[in-house]
Backbone as CSV, one residue per row, in Angstrom:
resi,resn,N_x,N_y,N_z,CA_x,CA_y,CA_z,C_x,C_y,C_z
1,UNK,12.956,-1.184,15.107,12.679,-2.547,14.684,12.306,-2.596,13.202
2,UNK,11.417,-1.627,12.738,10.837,-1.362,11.412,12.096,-1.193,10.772
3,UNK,12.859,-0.762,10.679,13.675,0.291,9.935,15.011,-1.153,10.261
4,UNK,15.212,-1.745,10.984,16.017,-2.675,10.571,15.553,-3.803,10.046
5,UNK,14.395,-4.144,9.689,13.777,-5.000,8.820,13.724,-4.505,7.368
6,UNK,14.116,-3.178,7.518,14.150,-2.498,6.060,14.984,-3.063,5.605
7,UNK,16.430,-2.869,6.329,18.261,-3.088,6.159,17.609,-4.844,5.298
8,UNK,17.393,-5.532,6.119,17.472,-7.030,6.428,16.834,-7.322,5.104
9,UNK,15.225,-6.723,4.739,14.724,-7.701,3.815,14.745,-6.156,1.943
10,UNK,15.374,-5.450,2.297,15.290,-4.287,1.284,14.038,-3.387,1.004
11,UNK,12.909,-3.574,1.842,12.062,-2.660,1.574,11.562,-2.017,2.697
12,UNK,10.935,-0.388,2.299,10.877,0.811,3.278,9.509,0.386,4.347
13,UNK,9.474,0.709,5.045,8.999,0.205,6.327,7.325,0.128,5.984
14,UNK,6.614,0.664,5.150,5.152,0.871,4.665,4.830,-0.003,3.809
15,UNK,5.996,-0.403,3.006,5.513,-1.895,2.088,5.895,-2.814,2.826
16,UNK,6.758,-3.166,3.593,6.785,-4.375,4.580,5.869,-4.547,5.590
17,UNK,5.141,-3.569,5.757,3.929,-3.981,6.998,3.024,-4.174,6.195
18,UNK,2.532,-3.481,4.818,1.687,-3.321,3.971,1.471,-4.738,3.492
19,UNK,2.873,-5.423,3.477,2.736,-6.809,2.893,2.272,-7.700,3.762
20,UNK,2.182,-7.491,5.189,2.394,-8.342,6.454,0.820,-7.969,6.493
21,UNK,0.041,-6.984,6.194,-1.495,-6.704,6.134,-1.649,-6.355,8.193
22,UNK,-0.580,-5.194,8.113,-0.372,-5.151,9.900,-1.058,-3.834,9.702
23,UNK,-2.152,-3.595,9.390,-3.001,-2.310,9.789,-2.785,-1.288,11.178
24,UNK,-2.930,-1.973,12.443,-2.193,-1.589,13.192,-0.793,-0.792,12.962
25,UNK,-0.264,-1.630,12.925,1.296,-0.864,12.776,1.391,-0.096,11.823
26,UNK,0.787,0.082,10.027,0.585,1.142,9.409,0.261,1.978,10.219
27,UNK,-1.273,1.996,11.167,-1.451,3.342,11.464,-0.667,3.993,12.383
28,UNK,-0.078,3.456,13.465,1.206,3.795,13.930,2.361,4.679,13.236
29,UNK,2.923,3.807,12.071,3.984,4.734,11.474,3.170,5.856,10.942
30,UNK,2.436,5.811,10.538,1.358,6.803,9.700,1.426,8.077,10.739
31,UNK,0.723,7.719,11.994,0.757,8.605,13.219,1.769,9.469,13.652
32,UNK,2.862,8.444,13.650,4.245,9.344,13.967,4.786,9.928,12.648
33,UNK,3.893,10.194,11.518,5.122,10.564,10.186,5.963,9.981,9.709
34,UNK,6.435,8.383,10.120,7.214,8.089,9.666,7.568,6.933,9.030
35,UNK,6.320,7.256,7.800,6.221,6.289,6.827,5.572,7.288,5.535
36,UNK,6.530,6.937,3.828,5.789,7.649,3.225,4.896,7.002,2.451
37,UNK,4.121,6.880,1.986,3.131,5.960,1.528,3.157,6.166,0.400
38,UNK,3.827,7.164,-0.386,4.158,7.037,-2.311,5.459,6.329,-2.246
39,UNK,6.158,6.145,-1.265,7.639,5.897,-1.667,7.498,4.385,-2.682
40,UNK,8.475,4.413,-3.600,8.358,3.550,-4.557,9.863,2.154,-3.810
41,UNK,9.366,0.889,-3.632,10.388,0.045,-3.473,11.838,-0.168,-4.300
42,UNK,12.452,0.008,-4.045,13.990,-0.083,-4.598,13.409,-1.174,-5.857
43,UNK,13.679,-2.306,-5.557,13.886,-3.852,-6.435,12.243,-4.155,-6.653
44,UNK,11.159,-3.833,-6.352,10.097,-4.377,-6.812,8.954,-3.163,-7.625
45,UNK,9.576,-2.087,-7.004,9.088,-0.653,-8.003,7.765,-0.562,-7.429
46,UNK,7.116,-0.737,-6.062,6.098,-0.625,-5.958,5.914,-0.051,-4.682
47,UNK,4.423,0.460,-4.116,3.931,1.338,-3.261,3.695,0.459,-2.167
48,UNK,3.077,0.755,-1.204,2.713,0.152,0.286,1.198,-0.751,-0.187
49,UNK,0.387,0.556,-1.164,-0.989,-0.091,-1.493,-0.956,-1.251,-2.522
50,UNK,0.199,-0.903,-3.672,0.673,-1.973,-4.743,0.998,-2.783,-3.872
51,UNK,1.403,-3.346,-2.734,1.973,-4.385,-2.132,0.526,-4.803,-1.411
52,UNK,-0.264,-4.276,-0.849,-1.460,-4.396,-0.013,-2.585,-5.071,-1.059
53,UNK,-2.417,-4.876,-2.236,-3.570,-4.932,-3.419,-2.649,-6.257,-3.734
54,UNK,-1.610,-6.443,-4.187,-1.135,-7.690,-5.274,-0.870,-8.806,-4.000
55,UNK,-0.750,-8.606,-2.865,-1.530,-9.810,-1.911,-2.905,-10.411,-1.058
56,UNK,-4.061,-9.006,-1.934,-5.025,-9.551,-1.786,-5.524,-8.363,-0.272
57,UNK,-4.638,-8.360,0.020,-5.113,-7.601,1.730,-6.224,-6.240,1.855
58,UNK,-7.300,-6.437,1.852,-8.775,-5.748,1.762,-7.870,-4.789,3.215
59,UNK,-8.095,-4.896,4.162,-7.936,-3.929,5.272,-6.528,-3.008,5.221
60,UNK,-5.881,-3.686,4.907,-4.352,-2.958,4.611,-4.637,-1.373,3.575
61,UNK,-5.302,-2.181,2.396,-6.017,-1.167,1.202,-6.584,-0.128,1.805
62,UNK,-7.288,-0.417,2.174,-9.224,0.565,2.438,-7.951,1.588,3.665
63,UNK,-7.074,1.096,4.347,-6.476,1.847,5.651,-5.371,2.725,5.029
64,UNK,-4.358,2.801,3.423,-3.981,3.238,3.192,-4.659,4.300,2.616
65,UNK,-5.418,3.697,1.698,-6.493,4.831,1.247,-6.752,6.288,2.018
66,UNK,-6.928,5.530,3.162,-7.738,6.749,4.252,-6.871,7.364,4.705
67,UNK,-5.448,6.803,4.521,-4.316,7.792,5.081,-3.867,8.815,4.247
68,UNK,-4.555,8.675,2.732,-4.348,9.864,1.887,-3.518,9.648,0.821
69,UNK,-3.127,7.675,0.697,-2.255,7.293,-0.798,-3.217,8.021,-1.920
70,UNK,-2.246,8.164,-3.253,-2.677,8.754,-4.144,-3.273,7.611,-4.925
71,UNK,-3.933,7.379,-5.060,-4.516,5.936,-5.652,-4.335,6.008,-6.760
72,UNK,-3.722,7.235,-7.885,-3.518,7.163,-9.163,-2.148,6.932,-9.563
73,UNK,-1.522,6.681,-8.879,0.289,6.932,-8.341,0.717,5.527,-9.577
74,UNK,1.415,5.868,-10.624,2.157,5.046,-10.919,3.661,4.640,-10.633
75,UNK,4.213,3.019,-11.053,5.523,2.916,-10.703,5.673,2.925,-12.361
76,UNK,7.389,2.987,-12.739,8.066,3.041,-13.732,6.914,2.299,-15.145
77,UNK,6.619,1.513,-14.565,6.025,0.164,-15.553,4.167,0.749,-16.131
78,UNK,3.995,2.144,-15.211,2.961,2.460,-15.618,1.339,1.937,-14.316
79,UNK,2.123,0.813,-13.832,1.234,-0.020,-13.071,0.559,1.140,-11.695
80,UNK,-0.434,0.613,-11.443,-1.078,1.610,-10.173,-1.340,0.198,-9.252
81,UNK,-2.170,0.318,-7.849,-2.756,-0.572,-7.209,-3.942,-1.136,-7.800
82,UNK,-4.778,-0.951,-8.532,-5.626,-1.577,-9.378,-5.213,-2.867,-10.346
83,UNK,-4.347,-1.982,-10.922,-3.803,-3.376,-11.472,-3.335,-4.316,-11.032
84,UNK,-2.419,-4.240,-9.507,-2.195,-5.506,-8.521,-3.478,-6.126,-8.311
85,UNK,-4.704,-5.592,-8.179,-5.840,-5.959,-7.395,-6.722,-6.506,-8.426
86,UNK,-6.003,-6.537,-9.450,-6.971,-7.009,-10.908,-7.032,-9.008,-10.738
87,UNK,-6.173,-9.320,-9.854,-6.476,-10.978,-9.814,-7.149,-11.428,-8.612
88,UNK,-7.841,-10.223,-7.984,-8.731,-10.591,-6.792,-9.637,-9.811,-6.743
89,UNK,-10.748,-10.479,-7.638,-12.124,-9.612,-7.965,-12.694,-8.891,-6.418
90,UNK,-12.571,-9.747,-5.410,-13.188,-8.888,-4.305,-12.664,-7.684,-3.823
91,UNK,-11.072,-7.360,-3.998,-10.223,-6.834,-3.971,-10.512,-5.593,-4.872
92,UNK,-10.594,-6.243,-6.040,-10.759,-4.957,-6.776,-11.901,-4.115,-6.670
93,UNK,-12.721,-4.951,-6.519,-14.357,-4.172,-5.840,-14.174,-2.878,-5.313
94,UNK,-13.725,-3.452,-3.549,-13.246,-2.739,-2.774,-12.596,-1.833,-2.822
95,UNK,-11.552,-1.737,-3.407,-10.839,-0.392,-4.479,-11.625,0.384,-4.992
96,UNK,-12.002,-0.319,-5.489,-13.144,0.311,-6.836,-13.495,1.327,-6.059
97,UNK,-14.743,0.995,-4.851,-15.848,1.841,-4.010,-14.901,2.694,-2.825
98,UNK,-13.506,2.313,-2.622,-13.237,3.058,-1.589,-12.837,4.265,-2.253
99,UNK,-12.079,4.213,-3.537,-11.710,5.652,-4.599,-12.810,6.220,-4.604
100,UNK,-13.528,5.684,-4.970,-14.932,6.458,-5.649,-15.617,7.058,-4.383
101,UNK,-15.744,6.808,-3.401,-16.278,7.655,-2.104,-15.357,8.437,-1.764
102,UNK,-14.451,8.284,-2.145,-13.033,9.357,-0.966,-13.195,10.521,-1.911
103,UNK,-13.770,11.001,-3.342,-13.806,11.539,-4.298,-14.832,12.339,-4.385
104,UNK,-15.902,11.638,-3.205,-17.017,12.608,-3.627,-17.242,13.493,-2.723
């Protein structure tokens, strides 16, 4: 089902749930391996968490995080998930403190 929603809307199965803020179903593909969570989107150049952060989605974030995204991961443009998360101060918070604990 995932994987023909890929075909249908052009992106890999971790930024389309990532965008949908389906935590659930991340951890699912996550579970079975079969989702990569650096993969970069064809047409929008971005990650599962860049998609989770530039719509705001707090639980989507904090759940990729914990699955082991590289939170320093840039696309072409230089951009990371911080910078998606830079127009939703609560958002960025949350970022902020979930890097900074996974670190220590």
């Amino acid at each position: 089902m995932v994987h023909l929603l890929t075909l249908l809307r052009g992106l890999p199965p971790a930024q389309l749930v990532a965008k949908a803020n389906n935590v659930k179903l991340l951890t699912i593909l996550f579970n079975m391996k079969s989702i990569d969570l650096n993969q970069l989107s064809r047409n929008e150049n971005m990650t599962a968490l860049m998609f989770a952060a530039k719509f705001g989605h707090i639980e989507a974030c904090a759940a990729i995080i914990q699955m082991g995204h590289n939170v320093n991961f840039q696309n072409d443009q230089g951009m990371t998930a911080l910078h998606y998360a830079g127009t939703y101060e609560t958002l960025l918070h949350t970022l902020y403190v979930l890097c900074f604990t996974r670190y220590l």
